[in-house]
C-alpha positions in Angstrom: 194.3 -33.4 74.5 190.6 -32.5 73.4 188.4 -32.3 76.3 186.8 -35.5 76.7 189.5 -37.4 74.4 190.6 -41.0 75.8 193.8 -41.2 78.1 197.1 -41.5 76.9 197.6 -45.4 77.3 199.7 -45.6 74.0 203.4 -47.2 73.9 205.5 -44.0 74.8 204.0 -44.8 78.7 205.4 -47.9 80.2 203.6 -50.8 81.9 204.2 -50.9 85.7 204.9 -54.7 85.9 205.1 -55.8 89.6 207.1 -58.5 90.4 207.1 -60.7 94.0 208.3 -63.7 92.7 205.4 -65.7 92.9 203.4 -67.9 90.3 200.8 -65.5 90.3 203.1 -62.6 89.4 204.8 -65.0 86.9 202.1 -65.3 85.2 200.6 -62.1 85.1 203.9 -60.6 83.4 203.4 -63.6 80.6 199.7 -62.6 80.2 200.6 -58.5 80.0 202.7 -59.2 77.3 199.5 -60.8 75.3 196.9 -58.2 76.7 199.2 -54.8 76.2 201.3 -55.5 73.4 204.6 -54.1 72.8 205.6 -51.4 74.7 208.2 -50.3 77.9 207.8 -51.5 80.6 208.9 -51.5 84.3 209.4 -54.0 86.5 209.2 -53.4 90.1 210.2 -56.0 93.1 209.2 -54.2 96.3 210.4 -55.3 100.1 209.5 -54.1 103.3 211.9 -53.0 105.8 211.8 -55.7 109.5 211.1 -52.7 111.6 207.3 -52.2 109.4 206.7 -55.8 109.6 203.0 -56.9 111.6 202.4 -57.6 114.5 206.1 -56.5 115.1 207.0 -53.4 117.0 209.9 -51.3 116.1 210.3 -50.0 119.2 210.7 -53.2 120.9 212.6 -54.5 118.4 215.2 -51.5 118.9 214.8 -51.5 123.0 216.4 -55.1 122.9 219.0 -55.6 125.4 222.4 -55.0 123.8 220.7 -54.1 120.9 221.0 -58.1 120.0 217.5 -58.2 118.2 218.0 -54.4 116.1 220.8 -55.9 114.7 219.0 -59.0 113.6 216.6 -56.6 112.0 219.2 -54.8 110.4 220.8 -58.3 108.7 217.1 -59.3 107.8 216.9 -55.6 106.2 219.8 -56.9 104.0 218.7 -60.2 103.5 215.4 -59.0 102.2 217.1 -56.3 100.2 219.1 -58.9 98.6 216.4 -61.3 98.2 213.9 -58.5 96.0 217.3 -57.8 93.7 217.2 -61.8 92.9 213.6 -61.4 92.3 214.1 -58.2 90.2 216.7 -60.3 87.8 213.7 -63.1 87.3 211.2 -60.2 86.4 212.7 -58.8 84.1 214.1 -61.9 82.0 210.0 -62.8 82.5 209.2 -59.1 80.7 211.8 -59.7 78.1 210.1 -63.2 77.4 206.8 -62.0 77.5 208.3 -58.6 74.6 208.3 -56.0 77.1 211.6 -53.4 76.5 211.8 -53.3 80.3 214.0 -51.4 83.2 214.3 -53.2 86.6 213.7 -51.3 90.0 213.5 -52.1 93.6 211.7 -50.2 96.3 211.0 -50.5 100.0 207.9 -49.6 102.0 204.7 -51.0 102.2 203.6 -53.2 98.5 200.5 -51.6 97.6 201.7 -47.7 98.6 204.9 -48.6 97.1 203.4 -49.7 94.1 200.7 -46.4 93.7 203.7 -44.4 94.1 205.5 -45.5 91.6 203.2 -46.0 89.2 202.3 -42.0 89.6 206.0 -41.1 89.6 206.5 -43.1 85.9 203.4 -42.1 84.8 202.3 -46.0 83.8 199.9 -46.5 81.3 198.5 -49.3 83.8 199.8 -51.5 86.6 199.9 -55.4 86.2 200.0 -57.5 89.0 199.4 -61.3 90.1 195.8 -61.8 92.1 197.8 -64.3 94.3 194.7 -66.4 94.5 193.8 -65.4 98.3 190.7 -66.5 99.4 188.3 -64.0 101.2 189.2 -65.3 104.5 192.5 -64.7 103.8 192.0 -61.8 102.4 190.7 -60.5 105.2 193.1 -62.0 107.5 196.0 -60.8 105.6 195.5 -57.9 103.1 195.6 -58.4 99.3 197.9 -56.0 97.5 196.3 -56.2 94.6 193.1 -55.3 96.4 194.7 -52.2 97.7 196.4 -51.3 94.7 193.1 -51.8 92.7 191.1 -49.1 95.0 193.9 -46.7 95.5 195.4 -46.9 91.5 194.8 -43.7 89.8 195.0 -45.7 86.8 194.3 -48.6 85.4 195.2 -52.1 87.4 195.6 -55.4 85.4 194.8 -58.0 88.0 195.8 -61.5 86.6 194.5 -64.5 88.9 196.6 -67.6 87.9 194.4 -70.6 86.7 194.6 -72.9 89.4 192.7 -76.4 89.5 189.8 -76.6 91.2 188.4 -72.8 90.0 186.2 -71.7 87.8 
C-alpha cells in the first residue's frame, strides 16, 4: 500500500459485530448491515467468568467453607457459558437478516478487552456495537463497553445508540 493510501476497510475484512443480546446490540447489527454493506462479518457474544465479576473476590469466593460457594461459581461459569452460546445463535440469524455472510464466536474475559482483542486477531475492518443508552451517571457508576472499546480500538468503532423516546 502507497504510503499515505486509505486503510484497507474493503469486503475481504470482516465486520466485528458484537452481540450481548440487548436491544441496543439488536439494533446496531440491523443498522451495520445499512452503513457497511455486504461483507463477512463476525459475530461475537462475550461472558465473563464469576470469579472476575465486581465487587466479588475470587479469593473469597474459593476460601468458602467446603468449597460450597466455588462450586456455585463454577455452575454460574456454565450457566453463563451457556447463556452467551444462546445469545451467539440470535446474533448471528440478526447478521444474516441484516446481509452479513457471518461466523459466530464466543469469548470470555472482560467485554471491552475481549472485544479489542479480537478485533486485532481478525483483523476487522471496524467493530459495531450497541451504545446501550447509559446515562453519564451510569456510565460512571458502571463502565460503558462501548466507551472503552471506542478509546482502546485500534480501528474503527461503529457505536449505534438505539432511538429511544424521549431523546433527541
Amino acid at each position: 500500500m502507497a504510503s499515505g493510501a486509505a486503510e484497507d476497510t474493503g469486503p475481504s475484512r470482516p465486520a466485528l459485530l458484537c452481540f450481548d443480546g440487548s436491544e441496543d446490540a439488536t439494533a446496531a447489527i440491523g443498522q451495520a448491515g445499512a452503513v457497511l454493506g455486504l461483507r463477512r462479518a463476525v459475530v461475537l457474544t462475550v461472558w465473563e467468568p464469576f470469579a472476575t465479576w465486581e465487587p466479588y473476590d475470587p479469593a473469597t469466593i474459593l476460601s468458602a467453607p467446603l468449597g460450597k460457594l466455588a462450586s456455585r461459581a463454577l455452575d454460574l461459569d456454565e450457566i453463563t457459558r451457556e447463556l452467551a452460546e444462546e445469545k451467539l445463535k440470535r446474533g448471528l440469524a440478526l447478521a444474516a437478516a441484516a446481509g452479513f455472510a457471518a461466523e459466530g464466536r464466543t469469548a470470555q474475559g472482560k467485554p471491552w478487552r475481549t472485544i479489542c482483542d479480537v478485533a486485532k486477531e481478525i483483523d476487522a475492518a471496524a467493530i459495531v456495537l450497541g451504545a446501550r443508552g447509559l446515562s453519564r451517571v451510569e456510565s460512571v457508576l458502571l463502565g460503558s463497553v462501548s466507551s472503552a472499546v471506542a478509546a482502546h480500538a485500534k480501528r474503527p468503532v461503529l457505536i449505534v445508540p438505539l432511538a429511544r423516546e424521549g431523546r433527541g
